[in-house]
Structure formats: C-alpha cells, structure tokens
N, CA, C and O atoms as a GROMACS GRO file, in nm:
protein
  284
    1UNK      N    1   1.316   1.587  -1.254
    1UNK     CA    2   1.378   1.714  -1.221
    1UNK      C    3   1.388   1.722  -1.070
    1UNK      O    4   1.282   1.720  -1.008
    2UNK      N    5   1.514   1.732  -0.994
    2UNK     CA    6   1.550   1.762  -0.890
    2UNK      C    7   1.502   1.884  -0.833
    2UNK      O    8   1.501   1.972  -0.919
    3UNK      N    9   1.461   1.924  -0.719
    3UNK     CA   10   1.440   2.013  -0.675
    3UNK      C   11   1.331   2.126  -0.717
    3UNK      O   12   1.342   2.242  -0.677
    4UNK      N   13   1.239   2.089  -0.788
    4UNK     CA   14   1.146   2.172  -0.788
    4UNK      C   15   1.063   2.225  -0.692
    4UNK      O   16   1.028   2.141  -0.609
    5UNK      N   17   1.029   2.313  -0.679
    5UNK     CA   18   0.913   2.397  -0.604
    5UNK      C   19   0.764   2.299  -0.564
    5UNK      O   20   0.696   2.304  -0.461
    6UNK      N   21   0.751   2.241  -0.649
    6UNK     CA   22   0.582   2.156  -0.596
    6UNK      C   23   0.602   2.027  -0.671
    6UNK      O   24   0.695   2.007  -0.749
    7UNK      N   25   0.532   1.966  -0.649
    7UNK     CA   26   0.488   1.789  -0.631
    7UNK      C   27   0.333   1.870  -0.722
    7UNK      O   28   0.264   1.966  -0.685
    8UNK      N   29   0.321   1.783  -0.847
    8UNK     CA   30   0.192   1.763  -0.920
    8UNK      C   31   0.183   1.635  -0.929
    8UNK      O   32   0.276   1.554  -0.924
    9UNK      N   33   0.011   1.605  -0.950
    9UNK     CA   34  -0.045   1.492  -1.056
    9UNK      C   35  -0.122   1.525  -1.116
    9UNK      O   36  -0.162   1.641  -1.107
   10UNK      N   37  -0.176   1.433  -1.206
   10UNK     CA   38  -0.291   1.449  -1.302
   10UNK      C   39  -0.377   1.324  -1.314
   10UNK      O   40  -0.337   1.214  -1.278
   11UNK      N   41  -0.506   1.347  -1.371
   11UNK     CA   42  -0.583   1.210  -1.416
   11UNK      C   43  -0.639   1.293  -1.547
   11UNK      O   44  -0.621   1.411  -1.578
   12UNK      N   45  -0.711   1.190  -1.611
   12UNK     CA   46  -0.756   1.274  -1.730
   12UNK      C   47  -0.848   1.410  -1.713
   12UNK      O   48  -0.831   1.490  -1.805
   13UNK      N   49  -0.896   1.432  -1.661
   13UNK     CA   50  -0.989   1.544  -1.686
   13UNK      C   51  -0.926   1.679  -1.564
   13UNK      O   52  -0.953   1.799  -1.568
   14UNK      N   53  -0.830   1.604  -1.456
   14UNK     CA   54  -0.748   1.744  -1.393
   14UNK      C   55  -0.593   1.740  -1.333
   14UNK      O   56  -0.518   1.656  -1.381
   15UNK      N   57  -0.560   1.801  -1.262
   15UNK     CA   58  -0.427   1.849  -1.217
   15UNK      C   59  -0.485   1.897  -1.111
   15UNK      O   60  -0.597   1.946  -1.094
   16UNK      N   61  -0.373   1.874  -1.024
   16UNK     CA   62  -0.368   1.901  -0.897
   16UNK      C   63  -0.181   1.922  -0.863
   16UNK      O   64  -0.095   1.844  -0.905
   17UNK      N   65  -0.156   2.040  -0.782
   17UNK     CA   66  -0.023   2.078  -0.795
   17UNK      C   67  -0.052   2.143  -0.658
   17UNK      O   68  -0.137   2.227  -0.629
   18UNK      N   69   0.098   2.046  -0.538
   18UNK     CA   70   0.112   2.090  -0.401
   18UNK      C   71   0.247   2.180  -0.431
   18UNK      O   72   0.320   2.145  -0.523
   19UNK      N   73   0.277   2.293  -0.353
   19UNK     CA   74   0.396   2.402  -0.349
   19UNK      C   75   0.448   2.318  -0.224
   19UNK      O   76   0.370   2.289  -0.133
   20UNK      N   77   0.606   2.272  -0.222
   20UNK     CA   78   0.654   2.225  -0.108
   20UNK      C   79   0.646   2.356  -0.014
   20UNK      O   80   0.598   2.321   0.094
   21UNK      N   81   0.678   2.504  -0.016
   21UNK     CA   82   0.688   2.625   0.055
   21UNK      C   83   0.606   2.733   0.032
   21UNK      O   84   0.619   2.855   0.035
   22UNK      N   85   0.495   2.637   0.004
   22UNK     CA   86   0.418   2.792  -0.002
   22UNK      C   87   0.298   2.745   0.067
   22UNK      O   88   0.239   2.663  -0.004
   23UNK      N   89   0.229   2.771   0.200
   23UNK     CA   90   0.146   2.730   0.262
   23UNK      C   91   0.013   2.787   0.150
   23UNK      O   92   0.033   2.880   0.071
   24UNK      N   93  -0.109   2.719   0.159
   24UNK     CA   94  -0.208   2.747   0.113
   24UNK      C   95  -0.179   2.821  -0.009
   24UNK      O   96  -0.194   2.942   0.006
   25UNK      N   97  -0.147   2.789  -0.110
   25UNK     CA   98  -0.116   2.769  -0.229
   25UNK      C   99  -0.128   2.676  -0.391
   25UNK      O  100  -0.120   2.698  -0.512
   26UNK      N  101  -0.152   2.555  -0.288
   26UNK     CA  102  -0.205   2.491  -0.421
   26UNK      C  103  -0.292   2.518  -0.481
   26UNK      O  104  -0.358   2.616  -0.447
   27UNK      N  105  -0.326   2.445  -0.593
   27UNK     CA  106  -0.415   2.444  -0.752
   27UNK      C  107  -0.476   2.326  -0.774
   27UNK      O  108  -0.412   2.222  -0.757
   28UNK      N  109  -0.624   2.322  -0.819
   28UNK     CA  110  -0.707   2.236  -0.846
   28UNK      C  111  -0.751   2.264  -0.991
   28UNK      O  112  -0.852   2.332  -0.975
   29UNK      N  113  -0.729   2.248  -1.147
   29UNK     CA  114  -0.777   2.275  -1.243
   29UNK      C  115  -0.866   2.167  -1.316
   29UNK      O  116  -0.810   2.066  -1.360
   30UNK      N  117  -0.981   2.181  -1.330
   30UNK     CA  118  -1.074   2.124  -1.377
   30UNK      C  119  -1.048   2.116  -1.545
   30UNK      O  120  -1.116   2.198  -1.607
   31UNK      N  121  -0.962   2.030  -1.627
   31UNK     CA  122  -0.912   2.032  -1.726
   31UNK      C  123  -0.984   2.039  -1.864
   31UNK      O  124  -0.941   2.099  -1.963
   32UNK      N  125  -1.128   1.952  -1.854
   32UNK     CA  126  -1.275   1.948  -1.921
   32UNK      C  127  -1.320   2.124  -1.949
   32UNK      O  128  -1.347   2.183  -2.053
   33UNK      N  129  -1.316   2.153  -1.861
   33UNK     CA  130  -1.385   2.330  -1.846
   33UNK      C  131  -1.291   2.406  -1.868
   33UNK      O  132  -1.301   2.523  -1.906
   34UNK      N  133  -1.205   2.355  -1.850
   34UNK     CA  134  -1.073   2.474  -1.820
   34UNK      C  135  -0.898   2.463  -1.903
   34UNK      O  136  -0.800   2.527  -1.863
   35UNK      N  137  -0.899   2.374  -2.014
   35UNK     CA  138  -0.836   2.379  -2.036
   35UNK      C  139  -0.705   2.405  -2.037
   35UNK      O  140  -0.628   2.310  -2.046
   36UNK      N  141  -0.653   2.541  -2.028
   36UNK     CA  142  -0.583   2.632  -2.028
   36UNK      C  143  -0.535   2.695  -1.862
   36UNK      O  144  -0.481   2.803  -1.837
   37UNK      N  145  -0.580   2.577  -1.760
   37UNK     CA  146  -0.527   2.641  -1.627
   37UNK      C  147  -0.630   2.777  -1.598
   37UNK      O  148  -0.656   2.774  -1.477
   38UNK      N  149  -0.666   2.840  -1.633
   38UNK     CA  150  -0.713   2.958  -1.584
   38UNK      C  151  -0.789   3.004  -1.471
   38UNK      O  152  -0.791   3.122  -1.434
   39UNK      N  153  -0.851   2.912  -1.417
   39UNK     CA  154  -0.918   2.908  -1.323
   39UNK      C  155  -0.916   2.784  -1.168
   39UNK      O  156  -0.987   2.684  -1.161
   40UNK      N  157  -0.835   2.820  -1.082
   40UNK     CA  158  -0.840   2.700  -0.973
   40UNK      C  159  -0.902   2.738  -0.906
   40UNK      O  160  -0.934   2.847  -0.857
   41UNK      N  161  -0.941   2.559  -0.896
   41UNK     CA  162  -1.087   2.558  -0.847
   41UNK      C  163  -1.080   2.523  -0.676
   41UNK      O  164  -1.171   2.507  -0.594
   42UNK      N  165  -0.954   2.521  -0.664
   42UNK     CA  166  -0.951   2.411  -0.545
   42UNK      C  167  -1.002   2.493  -0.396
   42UNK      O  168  -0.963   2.458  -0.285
   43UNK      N  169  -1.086   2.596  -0.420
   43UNK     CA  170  -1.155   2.616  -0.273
   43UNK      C  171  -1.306   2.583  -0.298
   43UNK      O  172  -1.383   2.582  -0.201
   44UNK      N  173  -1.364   2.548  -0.459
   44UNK     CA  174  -1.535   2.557  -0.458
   44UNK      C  175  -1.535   2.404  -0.401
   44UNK      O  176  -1.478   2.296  -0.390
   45UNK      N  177  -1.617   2.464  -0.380
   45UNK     CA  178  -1.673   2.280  -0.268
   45UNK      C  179  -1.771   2.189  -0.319
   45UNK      O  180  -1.825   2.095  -0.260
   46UNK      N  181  -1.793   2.239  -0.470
   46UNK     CA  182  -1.842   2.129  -0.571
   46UNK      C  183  -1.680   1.986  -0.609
   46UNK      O  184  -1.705   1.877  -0.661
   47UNK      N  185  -1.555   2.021  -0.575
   47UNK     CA  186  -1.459   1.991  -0.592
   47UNK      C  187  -1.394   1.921  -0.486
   47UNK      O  188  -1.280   1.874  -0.484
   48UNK      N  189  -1.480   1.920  -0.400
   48UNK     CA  190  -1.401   1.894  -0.229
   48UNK      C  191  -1.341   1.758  -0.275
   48UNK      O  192  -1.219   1.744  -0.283
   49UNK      N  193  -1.443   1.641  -0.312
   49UNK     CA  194  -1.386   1.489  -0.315
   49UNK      C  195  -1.288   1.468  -0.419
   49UNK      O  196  -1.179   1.415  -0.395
   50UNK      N  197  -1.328   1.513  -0.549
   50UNK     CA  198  -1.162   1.538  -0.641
   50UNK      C  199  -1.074   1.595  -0.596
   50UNK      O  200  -0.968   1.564  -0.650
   51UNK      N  201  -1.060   1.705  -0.481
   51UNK     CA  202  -0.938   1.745  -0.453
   51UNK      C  203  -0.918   1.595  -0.352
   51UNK      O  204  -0.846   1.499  -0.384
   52UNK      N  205  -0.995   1.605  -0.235
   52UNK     CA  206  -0.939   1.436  -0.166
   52UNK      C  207  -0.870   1.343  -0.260
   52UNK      O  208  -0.763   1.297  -0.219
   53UNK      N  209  -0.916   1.301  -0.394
   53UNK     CA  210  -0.912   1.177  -0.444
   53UNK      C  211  -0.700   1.277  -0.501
   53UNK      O  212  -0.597   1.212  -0.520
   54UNK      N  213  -0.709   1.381  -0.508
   54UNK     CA  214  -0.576   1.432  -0.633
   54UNK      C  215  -0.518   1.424  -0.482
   54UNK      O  216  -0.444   1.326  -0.488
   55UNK      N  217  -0.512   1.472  -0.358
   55UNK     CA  218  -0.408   1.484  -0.281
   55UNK      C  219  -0.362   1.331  -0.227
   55UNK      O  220  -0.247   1.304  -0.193
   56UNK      N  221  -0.507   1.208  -0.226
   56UNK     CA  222  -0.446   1.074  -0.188
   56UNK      C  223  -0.349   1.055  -0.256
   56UNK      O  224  -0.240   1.060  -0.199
   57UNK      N  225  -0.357   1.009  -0.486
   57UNK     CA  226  -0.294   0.975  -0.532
   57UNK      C  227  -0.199   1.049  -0.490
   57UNK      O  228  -0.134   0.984  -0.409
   58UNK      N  229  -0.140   1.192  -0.508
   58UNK     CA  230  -0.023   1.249  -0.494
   58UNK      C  231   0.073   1.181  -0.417
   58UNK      O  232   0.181   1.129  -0.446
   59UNK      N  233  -0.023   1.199  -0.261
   59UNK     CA  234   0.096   1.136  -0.151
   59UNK      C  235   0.089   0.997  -0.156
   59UNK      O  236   0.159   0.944  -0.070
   60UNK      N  237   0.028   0.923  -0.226
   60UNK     CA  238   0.075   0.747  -0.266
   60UNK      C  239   0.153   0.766  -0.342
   60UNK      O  240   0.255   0.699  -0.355
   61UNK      N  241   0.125   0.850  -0.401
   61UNK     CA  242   0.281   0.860  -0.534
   61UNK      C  243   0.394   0.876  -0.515
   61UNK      O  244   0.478   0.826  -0.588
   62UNK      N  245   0.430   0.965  -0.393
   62UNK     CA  246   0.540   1.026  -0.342
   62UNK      C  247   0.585   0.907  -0.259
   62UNK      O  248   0.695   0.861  -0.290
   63UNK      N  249   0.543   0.871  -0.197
   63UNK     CA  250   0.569   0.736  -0.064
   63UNK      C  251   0.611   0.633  -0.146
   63UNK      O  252   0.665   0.537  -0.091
   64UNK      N  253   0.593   0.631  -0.309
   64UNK     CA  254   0.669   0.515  -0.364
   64UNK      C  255   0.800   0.550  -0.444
   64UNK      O  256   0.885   0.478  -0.497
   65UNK      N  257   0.780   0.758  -0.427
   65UNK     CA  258   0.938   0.782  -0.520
   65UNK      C  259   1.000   0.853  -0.482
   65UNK      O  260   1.113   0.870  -0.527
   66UNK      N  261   0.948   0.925  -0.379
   66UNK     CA  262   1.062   1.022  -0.282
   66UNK      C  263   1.147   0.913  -0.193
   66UNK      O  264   1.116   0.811  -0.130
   67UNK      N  265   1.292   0.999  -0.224
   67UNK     CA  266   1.422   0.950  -0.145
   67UNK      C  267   1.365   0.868  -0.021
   67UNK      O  268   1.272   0.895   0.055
   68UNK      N  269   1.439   0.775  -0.024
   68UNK     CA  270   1.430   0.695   0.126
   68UNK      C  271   1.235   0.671   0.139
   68UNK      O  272   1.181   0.686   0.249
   69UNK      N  273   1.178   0.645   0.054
   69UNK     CA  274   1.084   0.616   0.048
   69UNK      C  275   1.061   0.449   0.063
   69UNK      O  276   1.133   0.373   0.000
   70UNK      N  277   0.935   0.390   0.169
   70UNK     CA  278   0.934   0.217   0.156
   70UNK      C  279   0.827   0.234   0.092
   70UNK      O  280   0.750   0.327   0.119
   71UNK      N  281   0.796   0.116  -0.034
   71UNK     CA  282   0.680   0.112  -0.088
   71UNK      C  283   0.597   0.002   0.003
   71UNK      O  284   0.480  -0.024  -0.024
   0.00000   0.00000   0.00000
C-alpha cells in the first residue's frame, strides 16, 4: 500500500509502528500480554531494548524497500 501514514513491523510476540508525521507518536505492543493492542508500552523502560531491537529491524527493512533504496 502506497502512501500510508506509518512504517510497522512485527516479530512474534510484538509490533512496533513509526507515524511518518506525527512526532512522538509511535506504538510498542507487547503482543503475549496484550493481545488486542490496548496498551503501548513504548515509554516503560522494562521495554527500552525491544523497542531498540523493533526500530533497528524497521529501518533495515526500509533501507532494503523504500524507493531509491541500496541494499
């Protein structure tokens, strides 16, 4: 899908979802506990290194599929 609002990933147990325009906005959902999205986690700081590990993959991900991207 062209033009969406945010860049997500996932691994099994979460999601992680960047807003291209919305500063301080993203979402960290702990998928095990939380099923259902309801709760982002992404300011408790039991979460700090899973959010590191969801924003690396993201932007490795992007650097191999966004336009004019070199892998």
């Amino acid at each position: 899908i062209r033009n969406m609002g945010y860049k997500a990933v996932r691994g099994d147990t979460w999601k992680y979802i960047r807003y291209n325009h919305l500063t301080g906005m993203d979402e960290l959902y702990d998928l095990r506990r939380d099923p259902f999205e309801q709760r982002n986690v992404i300011a408790d700081p039991a979460y700090r290194t899973l959010l590191a590990r969801a924003r690396a993959r993201l932007d490795l991900h992007l650097a191999h599929t966004e336009p004019g991207a070199t892998p």
